[in-house]
N, C-alpha and C positions, 0 to 999 in steps of 0.2 A: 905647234910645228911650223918649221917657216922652211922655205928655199932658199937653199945655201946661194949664198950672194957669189961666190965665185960662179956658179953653172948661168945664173942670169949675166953675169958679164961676158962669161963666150957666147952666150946667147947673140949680144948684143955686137959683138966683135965683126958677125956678118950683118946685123938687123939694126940700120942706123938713122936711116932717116924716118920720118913719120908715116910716109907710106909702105914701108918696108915693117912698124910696126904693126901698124893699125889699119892696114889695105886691107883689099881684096882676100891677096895672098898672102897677106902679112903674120908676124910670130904669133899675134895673138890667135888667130883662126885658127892656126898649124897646131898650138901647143893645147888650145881646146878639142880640136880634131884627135890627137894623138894623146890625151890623157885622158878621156871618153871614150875612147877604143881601147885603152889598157885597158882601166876599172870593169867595161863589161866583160873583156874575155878572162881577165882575175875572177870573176864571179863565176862567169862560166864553169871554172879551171875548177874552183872550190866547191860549186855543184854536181861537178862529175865527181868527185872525190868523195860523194858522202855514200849511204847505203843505198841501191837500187832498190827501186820495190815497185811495184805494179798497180797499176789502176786494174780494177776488174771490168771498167769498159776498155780501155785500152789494150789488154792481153790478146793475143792471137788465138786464132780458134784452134783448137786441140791444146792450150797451153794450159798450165791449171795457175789459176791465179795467185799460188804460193811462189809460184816462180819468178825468181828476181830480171828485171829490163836491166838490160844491158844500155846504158847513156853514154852513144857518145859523140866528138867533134863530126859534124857532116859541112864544113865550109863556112860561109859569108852570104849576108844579104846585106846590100845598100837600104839604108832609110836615111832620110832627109830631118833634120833637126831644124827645126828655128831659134834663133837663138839670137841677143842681143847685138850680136856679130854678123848675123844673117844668118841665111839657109849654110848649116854642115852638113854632108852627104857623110854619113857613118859608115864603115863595114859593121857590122853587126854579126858577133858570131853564133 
């Protein structure tokens, strides 16, 4: 599987000089930022979609431990990645 050469050319259409690729702020950071945030909240997305089922230390007290947990989105937390590009501050969901 490759990336279709047209999306990396409008890529480039704004992203032209070498600090604009490979800066601070530049495409590479942005497009590791932003394809490391999809893939975990896709995982997320695919975890909440399978069957609930309960830990028997995790269940609430008067629950009976056949009872399925209910999984679901509760927001965002920032963690900090290091990465050959430097520090990525992730949302993490």
């Amino acid at each position: 599987m490759s990336i279709d050469k047209r999306v990396i050319d409008d890529l480039l259409r704004e992203f032209r000089t070498p600090e604009q690729i490979l800066g601070k702020d530049g495409l590479i950071r942005q497009l590791t930022k932003a394809v490391l945030e999809r893939a975990l909240d896709a995982e997320l997305s695919h975890h909440l979609r399978e069957e609930p089922t309960v830990c028997p230390a995790q269940a609430p007290q008067g629950v009976p431990e056949s009872a399925p947990r209910r999984n679901v989105r509760n927001g965002h937390s920032l963690k900090t990645l290091k990465s050959e590009h430097g520090q990525l501050t992730l949302e993490i969901p």
